[in-house]
Structures are given as structure tokens and as C-alpha cells.
mmCIF file as gemmi writes it, N, C-alpha and C atoms, coordinates in Angstrom:
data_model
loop_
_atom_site.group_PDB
_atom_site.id
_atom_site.type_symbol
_atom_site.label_atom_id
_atom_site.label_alt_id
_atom_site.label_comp_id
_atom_site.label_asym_id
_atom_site.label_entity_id
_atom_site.label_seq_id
_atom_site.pdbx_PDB_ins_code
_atom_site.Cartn_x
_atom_site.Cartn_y
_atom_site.Cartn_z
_atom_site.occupancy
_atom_site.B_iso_or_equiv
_atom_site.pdbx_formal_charge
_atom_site.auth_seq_id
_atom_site.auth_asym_id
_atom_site.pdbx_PDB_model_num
ATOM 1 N N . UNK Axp A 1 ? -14.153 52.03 -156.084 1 0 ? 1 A 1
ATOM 2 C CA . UNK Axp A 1 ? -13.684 53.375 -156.333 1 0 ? 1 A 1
ATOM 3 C C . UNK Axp A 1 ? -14.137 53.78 -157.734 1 0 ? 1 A 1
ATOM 4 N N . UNK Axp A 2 ? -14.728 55.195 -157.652 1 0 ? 2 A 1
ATOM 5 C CA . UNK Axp A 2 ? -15.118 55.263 -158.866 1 0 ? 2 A 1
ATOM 6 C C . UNK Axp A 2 ? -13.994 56.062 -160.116 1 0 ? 2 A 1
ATOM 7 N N . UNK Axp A 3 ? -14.178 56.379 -161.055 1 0 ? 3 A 1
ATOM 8 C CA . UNK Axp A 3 ? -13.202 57.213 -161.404 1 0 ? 3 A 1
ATOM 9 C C . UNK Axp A 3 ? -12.972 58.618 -161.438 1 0 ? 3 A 1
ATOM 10 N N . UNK Axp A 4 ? -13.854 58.935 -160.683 1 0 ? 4 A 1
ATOM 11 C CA . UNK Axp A 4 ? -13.657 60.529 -160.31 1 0 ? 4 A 1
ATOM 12 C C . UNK Axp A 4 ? -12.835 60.497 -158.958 1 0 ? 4 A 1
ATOM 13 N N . UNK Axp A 5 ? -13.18 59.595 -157.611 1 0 ? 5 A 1
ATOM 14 C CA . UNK Axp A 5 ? -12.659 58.793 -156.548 1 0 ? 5 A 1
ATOM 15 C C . UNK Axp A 5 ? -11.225 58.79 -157.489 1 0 ? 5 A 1
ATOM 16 N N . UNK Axp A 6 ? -10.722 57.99 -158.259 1 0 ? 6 A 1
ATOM 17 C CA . UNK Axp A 6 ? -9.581 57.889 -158.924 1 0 ? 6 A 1
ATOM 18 C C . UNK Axp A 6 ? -8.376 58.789 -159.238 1 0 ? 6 A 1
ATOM 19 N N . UNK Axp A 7 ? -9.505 59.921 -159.947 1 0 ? 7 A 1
ATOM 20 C CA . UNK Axp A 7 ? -8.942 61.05 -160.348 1 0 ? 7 A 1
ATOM 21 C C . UNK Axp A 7 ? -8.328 61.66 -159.263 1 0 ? 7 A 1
ATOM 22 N N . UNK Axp A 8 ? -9.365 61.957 -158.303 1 0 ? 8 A 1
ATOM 23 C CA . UNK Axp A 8 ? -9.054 62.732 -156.53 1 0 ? 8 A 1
ATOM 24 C C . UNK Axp A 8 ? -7.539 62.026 -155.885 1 0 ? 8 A 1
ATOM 25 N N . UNK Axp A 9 ? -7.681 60.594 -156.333 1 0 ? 9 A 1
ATOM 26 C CA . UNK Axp A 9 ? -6.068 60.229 -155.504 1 0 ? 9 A 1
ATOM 27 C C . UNK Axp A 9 ? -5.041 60.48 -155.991 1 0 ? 9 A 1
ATOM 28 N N . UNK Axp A 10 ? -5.308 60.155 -157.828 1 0 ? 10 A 1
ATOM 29 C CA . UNK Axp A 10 ? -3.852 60.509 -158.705 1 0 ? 10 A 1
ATOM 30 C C . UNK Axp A 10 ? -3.684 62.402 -158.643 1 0 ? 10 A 1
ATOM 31 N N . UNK Axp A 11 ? -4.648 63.2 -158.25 1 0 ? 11 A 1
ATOM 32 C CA . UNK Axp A 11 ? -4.22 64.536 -158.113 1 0 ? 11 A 1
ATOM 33 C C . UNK Axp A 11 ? -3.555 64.729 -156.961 1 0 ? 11 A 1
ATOM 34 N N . UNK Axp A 12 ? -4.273 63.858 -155.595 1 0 ? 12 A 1
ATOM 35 C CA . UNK Axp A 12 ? -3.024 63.475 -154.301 1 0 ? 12 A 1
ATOM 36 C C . UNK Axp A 12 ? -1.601 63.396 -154.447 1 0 ? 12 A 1
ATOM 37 N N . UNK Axp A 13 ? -1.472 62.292 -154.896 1 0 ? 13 A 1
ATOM 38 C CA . UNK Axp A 13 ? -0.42 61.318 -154.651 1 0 ? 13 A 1
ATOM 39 C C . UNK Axp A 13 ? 0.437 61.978 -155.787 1 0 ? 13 A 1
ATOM 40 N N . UNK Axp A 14 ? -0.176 62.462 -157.297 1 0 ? 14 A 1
ATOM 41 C CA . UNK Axp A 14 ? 0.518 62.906 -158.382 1 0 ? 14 A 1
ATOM 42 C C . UNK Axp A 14 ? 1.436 64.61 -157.815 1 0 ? 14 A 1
ATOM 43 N N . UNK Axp A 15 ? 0.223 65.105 -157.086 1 0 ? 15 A 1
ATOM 44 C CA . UNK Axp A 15 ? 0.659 66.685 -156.79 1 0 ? 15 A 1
ATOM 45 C C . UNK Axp A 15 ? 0.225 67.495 -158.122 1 0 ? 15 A 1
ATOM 46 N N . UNK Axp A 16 ? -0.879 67.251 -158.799 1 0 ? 16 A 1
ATOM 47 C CA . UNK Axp A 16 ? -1.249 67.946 -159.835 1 0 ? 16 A 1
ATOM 48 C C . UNK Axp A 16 ? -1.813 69.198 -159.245 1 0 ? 16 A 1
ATOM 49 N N . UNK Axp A 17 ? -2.244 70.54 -159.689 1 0 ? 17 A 1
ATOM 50 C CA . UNK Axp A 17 ? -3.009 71.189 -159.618 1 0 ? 17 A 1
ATOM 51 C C . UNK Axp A 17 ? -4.25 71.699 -159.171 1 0 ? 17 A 1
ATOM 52 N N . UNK Axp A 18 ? -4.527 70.912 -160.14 1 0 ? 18 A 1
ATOM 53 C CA . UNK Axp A 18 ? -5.801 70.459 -160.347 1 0 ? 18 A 1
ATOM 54 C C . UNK Axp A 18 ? -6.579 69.352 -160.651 1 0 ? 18 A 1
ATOM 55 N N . UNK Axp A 19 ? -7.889 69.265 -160.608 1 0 ? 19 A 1
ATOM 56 C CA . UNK Axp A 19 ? -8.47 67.751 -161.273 1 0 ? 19 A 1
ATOM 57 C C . UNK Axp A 19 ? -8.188 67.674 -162.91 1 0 ? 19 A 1
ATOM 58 N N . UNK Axp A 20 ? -8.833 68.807 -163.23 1 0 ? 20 A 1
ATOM 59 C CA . UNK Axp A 20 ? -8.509 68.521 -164.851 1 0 ? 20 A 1
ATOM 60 C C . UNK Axp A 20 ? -7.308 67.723 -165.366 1 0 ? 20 A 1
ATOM 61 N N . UNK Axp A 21 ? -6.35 68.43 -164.781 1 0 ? 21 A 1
ATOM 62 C CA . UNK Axp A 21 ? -4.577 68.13 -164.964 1 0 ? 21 A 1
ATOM 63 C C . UNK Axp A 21 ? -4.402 66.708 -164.177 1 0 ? 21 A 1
ATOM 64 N N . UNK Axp A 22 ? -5.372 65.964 -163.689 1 0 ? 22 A 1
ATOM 65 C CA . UNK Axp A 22 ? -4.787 64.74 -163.106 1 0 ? 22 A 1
ATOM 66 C C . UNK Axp A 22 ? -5.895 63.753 -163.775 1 0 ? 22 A 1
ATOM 67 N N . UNK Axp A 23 ? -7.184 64.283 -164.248 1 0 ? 23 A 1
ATOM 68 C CA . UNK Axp A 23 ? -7.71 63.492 -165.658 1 0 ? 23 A 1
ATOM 69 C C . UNK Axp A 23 ? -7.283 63.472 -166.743 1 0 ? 23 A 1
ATOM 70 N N . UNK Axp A 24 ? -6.431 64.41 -167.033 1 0 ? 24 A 1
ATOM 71 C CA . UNK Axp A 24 ? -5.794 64.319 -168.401 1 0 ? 24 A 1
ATOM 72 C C . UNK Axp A 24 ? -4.823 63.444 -168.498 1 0 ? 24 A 1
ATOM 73 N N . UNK Axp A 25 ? -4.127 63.481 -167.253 1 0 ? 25 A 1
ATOM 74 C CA . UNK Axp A 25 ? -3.386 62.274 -167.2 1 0 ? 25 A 1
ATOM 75 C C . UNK Axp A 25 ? -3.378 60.768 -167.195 1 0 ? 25 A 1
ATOM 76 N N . UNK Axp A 26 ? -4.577 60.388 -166.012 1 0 ? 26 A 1
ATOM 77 C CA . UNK Axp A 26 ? -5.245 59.155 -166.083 1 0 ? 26 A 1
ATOM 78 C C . UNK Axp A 26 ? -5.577 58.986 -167.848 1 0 ? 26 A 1
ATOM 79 N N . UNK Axp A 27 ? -6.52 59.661 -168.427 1 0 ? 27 A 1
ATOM 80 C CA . UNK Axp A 27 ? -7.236 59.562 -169.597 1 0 ? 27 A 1
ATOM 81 C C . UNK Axp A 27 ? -5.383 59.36 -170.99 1 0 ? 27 A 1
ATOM 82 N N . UNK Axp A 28 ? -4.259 60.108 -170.645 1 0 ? 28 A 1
ATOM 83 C CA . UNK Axp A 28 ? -3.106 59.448 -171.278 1 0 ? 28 A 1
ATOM 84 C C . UNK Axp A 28 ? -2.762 57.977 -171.041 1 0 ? 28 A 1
ATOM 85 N N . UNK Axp A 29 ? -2.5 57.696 -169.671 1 0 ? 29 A 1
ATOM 86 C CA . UNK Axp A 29 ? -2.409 56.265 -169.397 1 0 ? 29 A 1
ATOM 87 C C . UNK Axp A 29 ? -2.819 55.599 -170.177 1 0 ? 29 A 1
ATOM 88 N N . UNK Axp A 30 ? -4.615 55.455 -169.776 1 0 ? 30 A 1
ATOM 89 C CA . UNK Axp A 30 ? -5.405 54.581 -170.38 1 0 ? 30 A 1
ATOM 90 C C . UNK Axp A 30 ? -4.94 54.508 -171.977 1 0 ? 30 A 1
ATOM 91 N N . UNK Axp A 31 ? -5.554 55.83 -172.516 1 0 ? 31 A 1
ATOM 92 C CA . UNK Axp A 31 ? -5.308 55.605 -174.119 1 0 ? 31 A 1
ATOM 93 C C . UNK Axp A 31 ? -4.206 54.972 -174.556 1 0 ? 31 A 1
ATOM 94 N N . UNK Axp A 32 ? -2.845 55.38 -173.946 1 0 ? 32 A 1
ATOM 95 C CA . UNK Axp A 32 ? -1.554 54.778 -174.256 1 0 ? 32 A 1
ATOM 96 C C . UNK Axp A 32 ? -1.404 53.336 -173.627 1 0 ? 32 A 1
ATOM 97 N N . UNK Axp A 33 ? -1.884 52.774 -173.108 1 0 ? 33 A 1
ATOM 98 C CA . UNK Axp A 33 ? -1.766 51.396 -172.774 1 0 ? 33 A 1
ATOM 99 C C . UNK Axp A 33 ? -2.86 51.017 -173.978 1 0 ? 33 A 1
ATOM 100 N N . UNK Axp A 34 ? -3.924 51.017 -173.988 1 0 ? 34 A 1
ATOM 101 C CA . UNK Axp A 34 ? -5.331 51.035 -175.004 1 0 ? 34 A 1
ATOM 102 C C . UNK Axp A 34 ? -4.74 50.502 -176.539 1 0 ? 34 A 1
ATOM 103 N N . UNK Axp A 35 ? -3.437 51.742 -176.722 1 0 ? 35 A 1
ATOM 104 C CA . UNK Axp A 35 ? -2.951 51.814 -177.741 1 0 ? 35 A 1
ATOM 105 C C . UNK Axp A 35 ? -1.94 50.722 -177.972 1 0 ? 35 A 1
ATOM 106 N N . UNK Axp A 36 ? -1.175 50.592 -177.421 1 0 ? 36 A 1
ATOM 107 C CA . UNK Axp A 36 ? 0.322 49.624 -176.985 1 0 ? 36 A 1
ATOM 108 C C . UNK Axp A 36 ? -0.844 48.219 -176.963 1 0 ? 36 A 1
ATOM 109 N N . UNK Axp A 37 ? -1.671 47.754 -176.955 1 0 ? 37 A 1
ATOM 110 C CA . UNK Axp A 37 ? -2.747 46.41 -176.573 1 0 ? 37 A 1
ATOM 111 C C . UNK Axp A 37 ? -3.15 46.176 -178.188 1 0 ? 37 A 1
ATOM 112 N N . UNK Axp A 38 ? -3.932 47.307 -178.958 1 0 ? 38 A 1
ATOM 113 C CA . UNK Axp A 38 ? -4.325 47.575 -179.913 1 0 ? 38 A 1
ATOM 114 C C . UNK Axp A 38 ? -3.253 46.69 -180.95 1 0 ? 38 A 1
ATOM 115 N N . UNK Axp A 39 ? -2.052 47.25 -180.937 1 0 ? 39 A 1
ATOM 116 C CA . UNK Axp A 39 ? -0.883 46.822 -181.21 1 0 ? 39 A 1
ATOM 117 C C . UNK Axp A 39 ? -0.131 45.84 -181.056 1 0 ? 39 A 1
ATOM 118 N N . UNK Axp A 40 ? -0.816 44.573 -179.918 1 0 ? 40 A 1
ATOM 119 C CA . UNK Axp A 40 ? -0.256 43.861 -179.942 1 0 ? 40 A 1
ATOM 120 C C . UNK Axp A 40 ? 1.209 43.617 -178.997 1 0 ? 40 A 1
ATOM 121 N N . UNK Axp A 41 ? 1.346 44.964 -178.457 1 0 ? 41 A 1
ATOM 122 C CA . UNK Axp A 41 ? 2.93 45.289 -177.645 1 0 ? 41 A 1
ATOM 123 C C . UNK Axp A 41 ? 2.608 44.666 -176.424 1 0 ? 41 A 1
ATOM 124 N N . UNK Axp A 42 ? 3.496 44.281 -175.192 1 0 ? 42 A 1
ATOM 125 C CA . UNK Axp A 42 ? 3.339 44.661 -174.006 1 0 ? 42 A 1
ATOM 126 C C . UNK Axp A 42 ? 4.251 45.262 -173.755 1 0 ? 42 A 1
ATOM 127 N N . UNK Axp A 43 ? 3.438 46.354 -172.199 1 0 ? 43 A 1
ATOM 128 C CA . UNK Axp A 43 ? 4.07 47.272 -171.411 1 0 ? 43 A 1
ATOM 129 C C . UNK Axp A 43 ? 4.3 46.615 -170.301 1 0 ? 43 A 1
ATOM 130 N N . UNK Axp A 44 ? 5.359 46.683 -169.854 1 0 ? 44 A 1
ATOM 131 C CA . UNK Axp A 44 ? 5.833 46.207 -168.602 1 0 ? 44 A 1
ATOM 132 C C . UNK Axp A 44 ? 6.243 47.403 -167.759 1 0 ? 44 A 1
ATOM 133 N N . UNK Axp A 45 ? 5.504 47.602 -166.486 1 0 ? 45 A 1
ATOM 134 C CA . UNK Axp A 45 ? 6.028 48.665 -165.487 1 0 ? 45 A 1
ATOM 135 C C . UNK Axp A 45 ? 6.755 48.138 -164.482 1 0 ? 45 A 1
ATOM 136 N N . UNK Axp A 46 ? 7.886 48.038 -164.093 1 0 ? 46 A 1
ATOM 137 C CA . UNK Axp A 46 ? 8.359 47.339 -163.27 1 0 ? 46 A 1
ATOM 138 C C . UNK Axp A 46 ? 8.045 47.214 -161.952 1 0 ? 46 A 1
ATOM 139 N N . UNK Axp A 47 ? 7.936 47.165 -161.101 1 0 ? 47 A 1
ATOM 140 C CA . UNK Axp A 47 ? 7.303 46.828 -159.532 1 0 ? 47 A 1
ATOM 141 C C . UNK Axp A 47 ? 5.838 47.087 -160.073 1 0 ? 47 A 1
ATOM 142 N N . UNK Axp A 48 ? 4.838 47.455 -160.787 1 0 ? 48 A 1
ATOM 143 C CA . UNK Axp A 48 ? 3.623 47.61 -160.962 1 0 ? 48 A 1
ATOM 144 C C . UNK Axp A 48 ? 2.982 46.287 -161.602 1 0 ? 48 A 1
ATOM 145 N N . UNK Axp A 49 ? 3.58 46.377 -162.614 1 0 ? 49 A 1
ATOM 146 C CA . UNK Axp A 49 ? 2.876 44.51 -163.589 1 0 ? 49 A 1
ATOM 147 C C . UNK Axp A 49 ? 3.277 44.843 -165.107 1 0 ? 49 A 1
ATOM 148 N N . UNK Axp A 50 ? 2.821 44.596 -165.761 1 0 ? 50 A 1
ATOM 149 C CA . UNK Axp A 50 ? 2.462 43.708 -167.132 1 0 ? 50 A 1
ATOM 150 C C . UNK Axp A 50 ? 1.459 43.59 -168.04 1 0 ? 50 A 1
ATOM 151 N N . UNK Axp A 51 ? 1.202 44.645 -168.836 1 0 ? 51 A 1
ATOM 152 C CA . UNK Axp A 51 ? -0.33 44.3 -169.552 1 0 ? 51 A 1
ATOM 153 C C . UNK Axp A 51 ? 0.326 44.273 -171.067 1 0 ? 51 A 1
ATOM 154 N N . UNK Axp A 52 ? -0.533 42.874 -171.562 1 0 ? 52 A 1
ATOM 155 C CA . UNK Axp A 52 ? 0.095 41.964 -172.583 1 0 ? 52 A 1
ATOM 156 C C . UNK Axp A 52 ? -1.385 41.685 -173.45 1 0 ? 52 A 1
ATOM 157 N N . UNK Axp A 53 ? -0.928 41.047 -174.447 1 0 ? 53 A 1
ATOM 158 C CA . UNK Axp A 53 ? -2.532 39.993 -174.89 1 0 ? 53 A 1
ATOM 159 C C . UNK Axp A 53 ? -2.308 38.976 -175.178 1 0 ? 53 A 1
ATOM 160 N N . UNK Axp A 54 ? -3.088 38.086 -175.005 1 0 ? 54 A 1
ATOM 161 C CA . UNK Axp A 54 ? -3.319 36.413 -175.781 1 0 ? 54 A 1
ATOM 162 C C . UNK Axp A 54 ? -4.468 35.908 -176.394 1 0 ? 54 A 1
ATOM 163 N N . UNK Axp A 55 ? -3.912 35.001 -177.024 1 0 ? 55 A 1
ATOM 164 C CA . UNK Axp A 55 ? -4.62 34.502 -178.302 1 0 ? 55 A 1
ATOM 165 C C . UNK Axp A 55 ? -5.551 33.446 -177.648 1 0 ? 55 A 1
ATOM 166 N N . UNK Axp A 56 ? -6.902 33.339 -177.687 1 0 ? 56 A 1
ATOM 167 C CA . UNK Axp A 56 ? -7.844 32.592 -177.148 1 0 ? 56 A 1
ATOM 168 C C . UNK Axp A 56 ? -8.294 31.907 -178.337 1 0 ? 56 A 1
ATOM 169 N N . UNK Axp A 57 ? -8.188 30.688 -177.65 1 0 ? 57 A 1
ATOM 170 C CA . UNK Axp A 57 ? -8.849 29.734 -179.403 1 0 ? 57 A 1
ATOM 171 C C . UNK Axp A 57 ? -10.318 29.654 -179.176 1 0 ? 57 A 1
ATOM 172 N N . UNK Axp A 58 ? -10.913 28.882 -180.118 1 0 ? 58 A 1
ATOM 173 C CA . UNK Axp A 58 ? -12.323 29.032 -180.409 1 0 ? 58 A 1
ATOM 174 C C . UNK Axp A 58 ? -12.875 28.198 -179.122 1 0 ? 58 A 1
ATOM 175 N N . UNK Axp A 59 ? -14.058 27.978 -178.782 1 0 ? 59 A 1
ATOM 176 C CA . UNK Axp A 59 ? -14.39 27.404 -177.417 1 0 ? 59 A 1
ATOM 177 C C . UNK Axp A 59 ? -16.171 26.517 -178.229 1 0 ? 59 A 1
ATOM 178 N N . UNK Axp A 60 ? -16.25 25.631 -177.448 1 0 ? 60 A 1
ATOM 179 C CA . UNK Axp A 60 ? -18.099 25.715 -177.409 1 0 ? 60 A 1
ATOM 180 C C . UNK Axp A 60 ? -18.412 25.261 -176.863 1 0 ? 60 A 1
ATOM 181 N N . UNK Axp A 61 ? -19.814 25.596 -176.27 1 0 ? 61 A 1
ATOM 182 C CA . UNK Axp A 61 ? -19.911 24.581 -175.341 1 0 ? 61 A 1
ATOM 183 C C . UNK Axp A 61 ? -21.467 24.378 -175.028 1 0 ? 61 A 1
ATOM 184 N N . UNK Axp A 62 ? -22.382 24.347 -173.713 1 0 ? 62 A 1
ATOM 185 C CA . UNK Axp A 62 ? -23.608 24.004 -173.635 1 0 ? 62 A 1
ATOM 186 C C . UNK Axp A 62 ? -24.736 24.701 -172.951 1 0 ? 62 A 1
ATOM 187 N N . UNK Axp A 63 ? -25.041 25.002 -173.286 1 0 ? 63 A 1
ATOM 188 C CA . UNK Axp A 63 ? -25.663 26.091 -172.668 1 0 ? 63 A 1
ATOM 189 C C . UNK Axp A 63 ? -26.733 25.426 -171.157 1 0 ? 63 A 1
ATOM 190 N N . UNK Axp A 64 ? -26.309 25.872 -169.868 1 0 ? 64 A 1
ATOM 191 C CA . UNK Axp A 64 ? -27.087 24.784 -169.269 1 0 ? 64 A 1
ATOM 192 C C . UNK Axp A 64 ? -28.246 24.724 -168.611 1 0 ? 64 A 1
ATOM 193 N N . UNK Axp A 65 ? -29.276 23.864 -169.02 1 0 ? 65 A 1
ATOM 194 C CA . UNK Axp A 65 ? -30.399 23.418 -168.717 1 0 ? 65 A 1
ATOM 195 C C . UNK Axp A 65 ? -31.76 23.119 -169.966 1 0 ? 65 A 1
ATOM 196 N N . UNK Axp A 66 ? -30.625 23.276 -170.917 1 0 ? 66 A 1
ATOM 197 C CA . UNK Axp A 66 ? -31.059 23.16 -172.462 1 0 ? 66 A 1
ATOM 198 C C . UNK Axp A 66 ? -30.574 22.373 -173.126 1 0 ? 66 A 1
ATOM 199 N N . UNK Axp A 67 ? -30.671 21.969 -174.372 1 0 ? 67 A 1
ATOM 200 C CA . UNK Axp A 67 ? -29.943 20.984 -174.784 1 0 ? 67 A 1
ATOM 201 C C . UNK Axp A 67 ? -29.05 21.879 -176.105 1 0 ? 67 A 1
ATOM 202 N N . UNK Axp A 68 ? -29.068 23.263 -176.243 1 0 ? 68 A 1
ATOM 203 C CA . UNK Axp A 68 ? -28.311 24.332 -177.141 1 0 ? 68 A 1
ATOM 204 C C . UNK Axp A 68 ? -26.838 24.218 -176.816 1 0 ? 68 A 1
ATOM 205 N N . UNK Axp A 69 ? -26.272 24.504 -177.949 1 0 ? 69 A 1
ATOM 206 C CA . UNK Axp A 69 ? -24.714 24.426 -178.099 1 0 ? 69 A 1
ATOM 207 C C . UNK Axp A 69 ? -24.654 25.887 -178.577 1 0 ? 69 A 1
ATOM 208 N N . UNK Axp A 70 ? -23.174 26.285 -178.332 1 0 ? 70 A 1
ATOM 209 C CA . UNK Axp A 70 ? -22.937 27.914 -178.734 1 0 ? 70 A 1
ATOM 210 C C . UNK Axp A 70 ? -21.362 27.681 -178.985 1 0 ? 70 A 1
ATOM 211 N N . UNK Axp A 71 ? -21.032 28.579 -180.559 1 0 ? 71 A 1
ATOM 212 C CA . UNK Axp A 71 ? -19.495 28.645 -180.754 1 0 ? 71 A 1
ATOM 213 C C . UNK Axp A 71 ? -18.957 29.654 -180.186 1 0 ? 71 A 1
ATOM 214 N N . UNK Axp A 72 ? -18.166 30.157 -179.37 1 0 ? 72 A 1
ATOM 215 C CA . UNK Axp A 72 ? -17.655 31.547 -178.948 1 0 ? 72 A 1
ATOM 216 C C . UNK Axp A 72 ? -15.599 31.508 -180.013 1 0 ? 72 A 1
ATOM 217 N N . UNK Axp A 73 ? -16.151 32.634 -181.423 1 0 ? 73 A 1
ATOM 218 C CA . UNK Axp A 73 ? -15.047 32.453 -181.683 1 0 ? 73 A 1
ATOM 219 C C . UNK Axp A 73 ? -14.018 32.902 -181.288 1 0 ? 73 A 1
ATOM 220 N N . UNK Axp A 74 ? -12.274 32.244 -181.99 1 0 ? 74 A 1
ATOM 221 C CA . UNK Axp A 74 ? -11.215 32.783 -181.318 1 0 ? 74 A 1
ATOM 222 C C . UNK Axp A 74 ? -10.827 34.339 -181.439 1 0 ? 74 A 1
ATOM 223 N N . UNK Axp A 75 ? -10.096 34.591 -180.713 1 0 ? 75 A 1
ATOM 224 C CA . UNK Axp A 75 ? -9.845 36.674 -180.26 1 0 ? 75 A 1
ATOM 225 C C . UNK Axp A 75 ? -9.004 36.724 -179.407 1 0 ? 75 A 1
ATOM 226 N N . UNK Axp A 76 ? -8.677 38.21 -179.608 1 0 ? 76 A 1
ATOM 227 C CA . UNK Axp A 76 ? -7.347 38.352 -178.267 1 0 ? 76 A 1
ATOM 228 C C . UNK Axp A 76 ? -8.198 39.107 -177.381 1 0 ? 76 A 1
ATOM 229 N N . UNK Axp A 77 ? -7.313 38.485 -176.293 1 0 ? 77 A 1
ATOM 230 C CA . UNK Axp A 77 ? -7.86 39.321 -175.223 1 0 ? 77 A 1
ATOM 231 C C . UNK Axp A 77 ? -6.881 40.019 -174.43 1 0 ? 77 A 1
ATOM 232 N N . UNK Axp A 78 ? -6.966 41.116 -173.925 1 0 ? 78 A 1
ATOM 233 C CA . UNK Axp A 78 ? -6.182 41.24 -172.495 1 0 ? 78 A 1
ATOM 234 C C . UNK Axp A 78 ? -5.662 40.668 -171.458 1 0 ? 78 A 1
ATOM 235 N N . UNK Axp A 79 ? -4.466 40.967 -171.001 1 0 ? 79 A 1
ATOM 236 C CA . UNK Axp A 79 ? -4.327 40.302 -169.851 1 0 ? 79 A 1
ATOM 237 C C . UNK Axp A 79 ? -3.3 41.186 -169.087 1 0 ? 79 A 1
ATOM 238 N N . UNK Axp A 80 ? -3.74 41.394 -167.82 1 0 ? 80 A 1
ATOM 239 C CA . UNK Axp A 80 ? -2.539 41.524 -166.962 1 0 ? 80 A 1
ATOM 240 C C . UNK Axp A 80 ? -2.383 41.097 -165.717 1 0 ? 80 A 1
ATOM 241 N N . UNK Axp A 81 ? -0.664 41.215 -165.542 1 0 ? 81 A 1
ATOM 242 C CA . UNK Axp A 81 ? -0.249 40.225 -164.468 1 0 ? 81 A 1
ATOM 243 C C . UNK Axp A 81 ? 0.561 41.217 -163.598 1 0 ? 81 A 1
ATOM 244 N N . UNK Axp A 82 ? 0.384 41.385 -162.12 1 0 ? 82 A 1
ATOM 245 C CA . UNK Axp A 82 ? 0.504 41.857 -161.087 1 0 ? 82 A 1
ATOM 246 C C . UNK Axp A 82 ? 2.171 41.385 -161.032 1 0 ? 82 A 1
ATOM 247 N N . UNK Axp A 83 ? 2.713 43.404 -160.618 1 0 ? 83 A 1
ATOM 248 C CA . UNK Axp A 83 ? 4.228 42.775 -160.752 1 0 ? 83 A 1
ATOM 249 C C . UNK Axp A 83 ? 4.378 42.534 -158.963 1 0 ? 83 A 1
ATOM 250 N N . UNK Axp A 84 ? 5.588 41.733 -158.683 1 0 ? 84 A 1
ATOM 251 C CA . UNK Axp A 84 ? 5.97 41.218 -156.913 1 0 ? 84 A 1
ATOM 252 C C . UNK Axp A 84 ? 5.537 42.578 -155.698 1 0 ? 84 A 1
ATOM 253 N N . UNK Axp A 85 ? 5.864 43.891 -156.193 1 0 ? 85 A 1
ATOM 254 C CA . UNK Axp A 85 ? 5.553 45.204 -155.483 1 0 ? 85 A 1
ATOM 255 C C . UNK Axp A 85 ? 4.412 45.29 -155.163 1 0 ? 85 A 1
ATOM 256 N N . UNK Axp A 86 ? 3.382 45.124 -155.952 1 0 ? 86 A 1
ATOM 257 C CA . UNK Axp A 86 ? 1.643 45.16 -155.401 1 0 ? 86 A 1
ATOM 258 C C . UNK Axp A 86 ? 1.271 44.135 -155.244 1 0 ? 86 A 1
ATOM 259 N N . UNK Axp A 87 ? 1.731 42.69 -155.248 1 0 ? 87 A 1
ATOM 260 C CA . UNK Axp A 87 ? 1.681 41.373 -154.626 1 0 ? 87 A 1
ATOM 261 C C . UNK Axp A 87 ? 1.644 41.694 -153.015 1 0 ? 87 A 1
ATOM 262 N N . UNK Axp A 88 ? 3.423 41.877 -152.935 1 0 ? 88 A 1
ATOM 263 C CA . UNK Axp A 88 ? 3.305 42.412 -151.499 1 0 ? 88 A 1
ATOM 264 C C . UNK Axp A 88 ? 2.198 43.168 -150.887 1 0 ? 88 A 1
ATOM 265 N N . UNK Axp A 89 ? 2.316 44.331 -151.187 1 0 ? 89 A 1
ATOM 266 C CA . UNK Axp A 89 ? 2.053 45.703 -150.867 1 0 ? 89 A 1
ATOM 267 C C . UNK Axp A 89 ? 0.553 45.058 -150.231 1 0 ? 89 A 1
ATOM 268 N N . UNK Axp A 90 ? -0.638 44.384 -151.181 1 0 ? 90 A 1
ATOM 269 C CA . UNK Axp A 90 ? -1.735 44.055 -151.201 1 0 ? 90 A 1
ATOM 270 C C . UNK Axp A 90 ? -1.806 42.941 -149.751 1 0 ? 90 A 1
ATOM 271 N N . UNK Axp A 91 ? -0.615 41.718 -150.147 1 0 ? 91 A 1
ATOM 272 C CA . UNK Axp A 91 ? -0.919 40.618 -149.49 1 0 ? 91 A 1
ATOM 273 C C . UNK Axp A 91 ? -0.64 41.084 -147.96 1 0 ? 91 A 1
ATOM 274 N N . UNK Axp A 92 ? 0.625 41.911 -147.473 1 0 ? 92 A 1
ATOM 275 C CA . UNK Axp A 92 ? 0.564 43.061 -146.436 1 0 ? 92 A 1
ATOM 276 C C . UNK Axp A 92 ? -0.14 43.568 -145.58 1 0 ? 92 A 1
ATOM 277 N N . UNK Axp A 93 ? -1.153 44.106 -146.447 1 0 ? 93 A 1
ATOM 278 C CA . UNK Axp A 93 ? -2.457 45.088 -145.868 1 0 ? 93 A 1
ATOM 279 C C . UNK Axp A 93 ? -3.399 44.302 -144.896 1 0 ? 93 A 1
């Protein structure tokens, strides 16, 4: 699905207007989760999931079919975890 595809369902399902008015919205989401990550927060939506971050330590390893090594340093990353509602909903279908 692309995100115009995207836009078309959240103006569905939302009852927006219009498209504009249901990209402006998607495009709040994003930024405000974007932002809340940035920060270090997690958002928890309840029956939806969980988007959090964690701390990834440094890694290295081999590059293969060479005899090169590579450091990938430590960083946060994203993460989210699927709340029980779209577990179902998905495993269901």
C-alpha cells in the first residue's frame, strides 16, 4: 500500500472531507510519534501497540567471502510491538 493508497483509507474509515484533511492528519501522526521517539518517550496506543526505542550496543563482524571486519557503532533504534487487538485481528484474517 502506498501512501496515497493510505491516505484514501484514513479519509474512509476517518470520514474526513477530503484528502488534504486526511494527509494532514496521517503527516500529524507520523511527526508526533517521530517526535515522542526523538525524545526518547514511548507511546503506547492501547489495542494498537507500542512504539518505544532501544539502545543497540556496538556490533562487528565479517564481512562474508572476504577476510574484512566492519565496526557498526552503538545507536538507538526504533522499535515497535504489536498490541493483542491487531495480533488477533491479523492472525484471524
Amino acid at each position: 500500500m502506498t501512501k496515497a493508497d493510505f491516505v484514501e483509507l484514513v479519509q474512509k474509515n476517518g470520514e474526513f472531507e477530503s484528502k488534504a484533511a486526511a494527509e494532514r492528519a496521517v503527516k500529524a501522526f507520523t511527526a508526533s510519534i517521530t517526535e515522542a521517539l526523538v525524545n526518547k518517550e514511548t507511546v503506547s496506543l492501547v489495542g494498537f501497540g507500542t512504539f518505544s526505542t532501544v539502545e543497540v550496543a556496538e556490533k562487528s563482524g565479517k564481512v562474508p567471502g572476504t577476510d574484512k571486519t566492519y565496526t557498526k557503532a552503538a545507536h538507538t533504534a526504533p522499535k515497535f510491538k504489536m498490541g493483542k487487538t491487531i495480533k488477533d485481528a491479523v492472525a484471524g484474517n
